[in-house]
N, C-alpha and C positions, 0 to 999 in steps of 0.2 A: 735571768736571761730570757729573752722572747724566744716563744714556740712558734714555731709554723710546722703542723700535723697534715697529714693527708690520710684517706681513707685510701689506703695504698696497698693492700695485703689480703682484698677481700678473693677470695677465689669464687667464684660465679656467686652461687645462692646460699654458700660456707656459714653466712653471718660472722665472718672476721674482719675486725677494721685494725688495721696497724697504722701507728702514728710513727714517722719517721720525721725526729723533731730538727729543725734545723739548728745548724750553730754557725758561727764563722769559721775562718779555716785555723786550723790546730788547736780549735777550743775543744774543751773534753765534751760530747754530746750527752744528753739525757736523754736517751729513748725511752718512749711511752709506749705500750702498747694496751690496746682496750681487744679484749677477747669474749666474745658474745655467745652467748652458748644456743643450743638450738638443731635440728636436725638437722645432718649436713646429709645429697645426697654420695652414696657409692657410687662406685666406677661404674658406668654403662654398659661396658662391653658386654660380649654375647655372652655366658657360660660353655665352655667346651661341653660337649655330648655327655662324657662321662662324670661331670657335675651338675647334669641337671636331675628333674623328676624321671624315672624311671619311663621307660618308652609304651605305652600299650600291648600285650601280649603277656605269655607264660614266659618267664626266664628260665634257664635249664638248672634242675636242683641242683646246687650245692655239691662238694666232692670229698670238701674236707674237713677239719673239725669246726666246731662254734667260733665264732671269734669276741672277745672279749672288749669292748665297743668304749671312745670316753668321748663324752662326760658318762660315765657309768652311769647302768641301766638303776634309775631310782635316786639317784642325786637330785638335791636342790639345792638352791643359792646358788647358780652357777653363773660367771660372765655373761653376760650380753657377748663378748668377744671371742666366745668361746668356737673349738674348730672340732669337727668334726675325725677321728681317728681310730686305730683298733688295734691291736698287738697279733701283728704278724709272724707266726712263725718261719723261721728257714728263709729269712731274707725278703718274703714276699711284700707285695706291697700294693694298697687301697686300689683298686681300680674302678666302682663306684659309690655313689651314697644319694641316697632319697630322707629329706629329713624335711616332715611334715608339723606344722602348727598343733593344736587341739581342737582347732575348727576347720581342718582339712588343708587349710593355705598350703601349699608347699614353696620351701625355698631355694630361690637358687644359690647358686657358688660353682665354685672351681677350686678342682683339685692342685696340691704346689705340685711344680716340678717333680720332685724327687718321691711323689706317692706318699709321702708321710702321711698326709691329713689333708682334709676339703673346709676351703673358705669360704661359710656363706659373704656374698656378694654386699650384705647388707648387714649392719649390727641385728644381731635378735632382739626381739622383744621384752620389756623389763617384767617381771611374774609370769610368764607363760611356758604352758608345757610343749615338748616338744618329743617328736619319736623319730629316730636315727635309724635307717638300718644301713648297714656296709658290708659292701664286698670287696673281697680281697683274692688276689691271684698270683699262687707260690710260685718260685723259682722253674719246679715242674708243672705249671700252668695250671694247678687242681684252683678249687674255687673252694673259699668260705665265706660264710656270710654269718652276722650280727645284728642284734637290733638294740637299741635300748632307748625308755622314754628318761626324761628331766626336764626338771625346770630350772630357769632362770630367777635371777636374784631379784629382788625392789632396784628400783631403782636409786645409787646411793646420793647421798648429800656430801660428800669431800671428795674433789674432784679438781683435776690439772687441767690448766686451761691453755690450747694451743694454737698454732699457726700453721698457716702454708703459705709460704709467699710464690703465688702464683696465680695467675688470672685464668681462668677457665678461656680459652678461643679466644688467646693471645698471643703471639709474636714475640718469641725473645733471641737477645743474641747465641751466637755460639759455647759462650761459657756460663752460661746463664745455670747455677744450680742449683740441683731440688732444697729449699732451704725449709725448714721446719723449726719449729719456736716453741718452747714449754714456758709454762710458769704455775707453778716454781720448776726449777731444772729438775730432770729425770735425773735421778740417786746412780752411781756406777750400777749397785746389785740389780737392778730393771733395766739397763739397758740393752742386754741383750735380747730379752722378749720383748719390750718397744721395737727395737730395730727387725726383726723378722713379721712385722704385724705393718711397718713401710714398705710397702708395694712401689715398687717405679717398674714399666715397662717402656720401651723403644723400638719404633720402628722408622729404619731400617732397625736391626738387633745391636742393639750396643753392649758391653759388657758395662758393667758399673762399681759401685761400692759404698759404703756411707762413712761417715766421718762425725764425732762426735765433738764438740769444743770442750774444756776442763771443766766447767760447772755444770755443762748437761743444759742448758737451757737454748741452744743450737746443735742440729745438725744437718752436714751440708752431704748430698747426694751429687756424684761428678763420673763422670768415665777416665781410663786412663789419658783421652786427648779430647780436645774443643770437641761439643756434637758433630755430627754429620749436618752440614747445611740439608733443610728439610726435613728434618728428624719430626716426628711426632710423641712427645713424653705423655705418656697416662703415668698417672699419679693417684696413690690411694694410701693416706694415710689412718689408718681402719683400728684409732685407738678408742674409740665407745669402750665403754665397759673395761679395760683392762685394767686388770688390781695392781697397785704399784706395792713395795713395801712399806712408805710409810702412810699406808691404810689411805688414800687415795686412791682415785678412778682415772680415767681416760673420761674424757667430757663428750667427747661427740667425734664422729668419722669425717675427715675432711676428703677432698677431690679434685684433681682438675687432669685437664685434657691441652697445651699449648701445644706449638709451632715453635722448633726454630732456623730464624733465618739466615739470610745472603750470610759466607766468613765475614766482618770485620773486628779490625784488630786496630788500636792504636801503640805505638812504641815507645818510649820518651830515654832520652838519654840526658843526663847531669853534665857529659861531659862539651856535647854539643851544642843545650839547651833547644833542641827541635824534638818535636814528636813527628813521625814518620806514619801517616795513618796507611793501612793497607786493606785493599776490599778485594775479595777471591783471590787473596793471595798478590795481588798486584798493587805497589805505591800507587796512591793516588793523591795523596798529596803532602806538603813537609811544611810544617807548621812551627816558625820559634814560638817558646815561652819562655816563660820566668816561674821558675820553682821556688819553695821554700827559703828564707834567708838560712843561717847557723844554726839561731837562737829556736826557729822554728822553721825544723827539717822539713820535706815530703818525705811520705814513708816510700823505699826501696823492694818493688813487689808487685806481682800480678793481681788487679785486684776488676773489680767488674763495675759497669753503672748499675746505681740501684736504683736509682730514682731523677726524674727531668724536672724538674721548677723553669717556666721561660723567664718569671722573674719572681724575685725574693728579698729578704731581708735578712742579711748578718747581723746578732744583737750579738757579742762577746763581753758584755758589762759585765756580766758575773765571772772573768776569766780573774785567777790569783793575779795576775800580773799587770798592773794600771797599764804596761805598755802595749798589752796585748787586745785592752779591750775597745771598741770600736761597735759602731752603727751604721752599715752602708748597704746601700740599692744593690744588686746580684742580676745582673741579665744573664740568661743561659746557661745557669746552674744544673750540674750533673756532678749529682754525690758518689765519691768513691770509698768512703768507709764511715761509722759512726761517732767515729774521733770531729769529723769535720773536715774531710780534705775532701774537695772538689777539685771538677773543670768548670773553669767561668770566664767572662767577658771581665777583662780589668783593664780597662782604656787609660787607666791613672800609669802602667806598667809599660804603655806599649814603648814609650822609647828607649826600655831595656832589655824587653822580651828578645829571647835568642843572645843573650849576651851575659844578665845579671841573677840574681837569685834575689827575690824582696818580698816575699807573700809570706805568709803564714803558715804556709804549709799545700796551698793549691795548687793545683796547673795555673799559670795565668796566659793565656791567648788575646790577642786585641778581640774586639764586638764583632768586625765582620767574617772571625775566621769561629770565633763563637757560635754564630751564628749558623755558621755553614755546617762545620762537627754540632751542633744539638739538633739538626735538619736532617742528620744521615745517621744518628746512633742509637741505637735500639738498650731497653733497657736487660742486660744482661751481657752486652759487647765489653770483652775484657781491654784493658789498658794494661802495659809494665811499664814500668820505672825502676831505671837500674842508675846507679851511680849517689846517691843521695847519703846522707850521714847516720839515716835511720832504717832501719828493716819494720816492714810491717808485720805488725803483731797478731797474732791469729785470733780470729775472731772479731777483730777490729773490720766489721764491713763483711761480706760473701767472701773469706778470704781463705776456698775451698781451691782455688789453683795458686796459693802462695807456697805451697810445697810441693814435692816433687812426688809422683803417684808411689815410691817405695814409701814414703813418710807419709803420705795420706792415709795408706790403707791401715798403717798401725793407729787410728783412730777408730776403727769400728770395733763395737761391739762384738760380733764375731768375726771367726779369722773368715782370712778374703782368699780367693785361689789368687793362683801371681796376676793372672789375664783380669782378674777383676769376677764379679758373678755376673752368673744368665739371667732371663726372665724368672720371677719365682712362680710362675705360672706354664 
């Protein structure tokens, strides 16, 4: 089957390139993806006060006992990913830390949320020693403090090679979600330390959650409902250095910073054969198609654009089914999952669009209404499709709002509060 790839998955200066291979509609797809290793930068953001380098002055002594500091004082071999933290007595919890290089450098980070431990901002350095100190302040607001020096590990040679599908200072739709890519898939036993080491932050404040697919080689980041038009996602996938069980690494820290824009939403119903596109909430326009015939359903499911081609080529030669396979020109293609289902221009359809079902599995719209939806849709603007003879399959495409958020959250890694979680910052 002919490929057509794009470099479509780089996040700014990430050096990741994903191939989103095309196929015709209901052909099974071959995704490729090429993952480039290399320094990627951290999140930008400022560090809050209490995760920076210590302020100029005396700090007032200490009140209460030493505190016991990890990566323990005199460790080596330690992650590049490693966080900074101390064992609190009575509840208490970290409220700063100064952790300096062996040639004076100091680093930044931020403290999580809930005081646990402080995230340098940046992977550490491969061989290099480093000196922690931390304070801590108890339930009765006494202070202890800790120090301890270690070093990090060499850097290793077997290492998991990842993705962010997301452009740094770009524009996505409303359902547009944080999607992350392994290869080979994170094992179940690691995915709860991968997933706490996925940073997503939102402003306005969203709550969140992550979602794992069955083989670990996706997972999708979504809120209980579409963003907030305007929402700004920081995103910090800060897997350097983390030791997986089967004796692999984390390859390098990925990044980005988008936009998302104006609602829109398109509708599509089986029974009417129209799709009902709506922008803030308002019809603005009602579109017949022609869906899937029998033989080759559309799948039944909320699913997102992931990628715009203005023109392309379907090769289906390799499909098992002589009847299925085919060679034709694609104007205004917009992929909705890896299976091969799109929206496209099929001028061959238009005098049964809104009436018949004859495609392979796509939307089919005539060229000029084509034309108009690939003009106005942003890539991450969801589509549903209800009424068809097939449910879409998870994993098949971004298909992180094909379940309901009680069924979503039983894919994370760790449990979810009901509302979803807050900033882990």
């Amino acid at each position: 089957m002919g490929m057509f790839a794009r470099a479509g998955a780089m996040v700014g200066a990430l050096g990741l390139v994903a191939s989103l291979a095309l196929t015709g509609c209901g052909a099974e797809q071959k995704k490729q993806a090429e993952f480039v290793g290399g320094t990627a930068p951290a999140t930008s953001a400022t560090p809050d006060a209490a995760g920076t380098a210590a302020e100029p002055g005396t700090p007032a002594a200490p009140s209460g006992p030493p505190l016991t500091v990890s990566p323990a004082d005199g460790g080596k071999n330690r992650p590049v990913s490693s966080e900074i933290s101390a064992e609190v007595p009575g509840g208490g919890k970290v409220s700063s830390v100064t952790l300096a290089a062996a040639n004076g450098g100091q680093v930044e980070g931020r403290l999580r949320a809930d005081g646990s431990s402080w995230v340098p901002s940046k992977p550490l350095k491969y061989g290099t020693r480093y000196t922690a100190t931390v304070t801590a302040t108890g339930p009765d607001g006494t202070t202890s403090q800790g120090k301890s020096t270690f070093t990090t590990m060499a850097k290793p040679k077997s290492v998991i090679s990842s993705g962010l599908y997301l452009f740094d200072d770009k524009t996505y739709g409303v359902a547009m979600p944080v999607v992350t890519e392994f290869h080979p898939g994170i094992p179940k036993k690691d995915r709860a330390a991968v997933q706490k080491r996925m940073f997503v932050q939102t402003d306005p404040p969203q709550p969140g959650a992550w979602h794992w697919v069955e083989n670990g080689t996706q997972a999708y980041y979504r809120a209980p409902e579409y963003w907030k038009p305007g929402t700004t996602l920081t995103v910090r996938i800060a897997l350097a250095g983390i030791p997986l069980s089967n004796g692999r690494y984390g390859n390098v820290d990925r990044a980005a910073t988008a936009k998302i824009g104006r609602a829109f939403e398109m509708q599509v119903d089986n029974a009417t054969k129209k799709m009902t596109v709506y922008e803030d909430g308002q019809v603005v326009r009602t579109l017949p198609v022609s869906l899937g015939k029998k033989k080759t359903p559309s799948s039944s499911g909320t699913m997102v654009v992931m990628e715009k081609k203005e023109s392309t080529v379907f090769d289906t030669r390799d499909d098992p089914d002589p009847a299925n396979r085919y060679v034709t020109e694609i104007d205004f293609a917009q992929r909705l999952t890896w299976g091969g289902e799109y929206i496209h221009a099929a001028p061959w359809s238009e005098h049964v669009q809104g009436r018949q079902n004859v495609s392979h599995g796509c939307v089919n719209v005539s060229t000029a209404n084509a034309r108009w939806l690939f003009g106005k849709t942003k890539v991450g603007d969801p589509i549903t499709i209800k009424g068809t003879e097939r449910k879409l399959a998870p994993g098949n495409g971004w298909t992180a709002w094909s379940q309901s958020w009680s069924e979503f959250v039983k894919g994370s890694a760790v449990p979810v509060p009901e509302a979803g979680e807050g900033s882990p910052f």
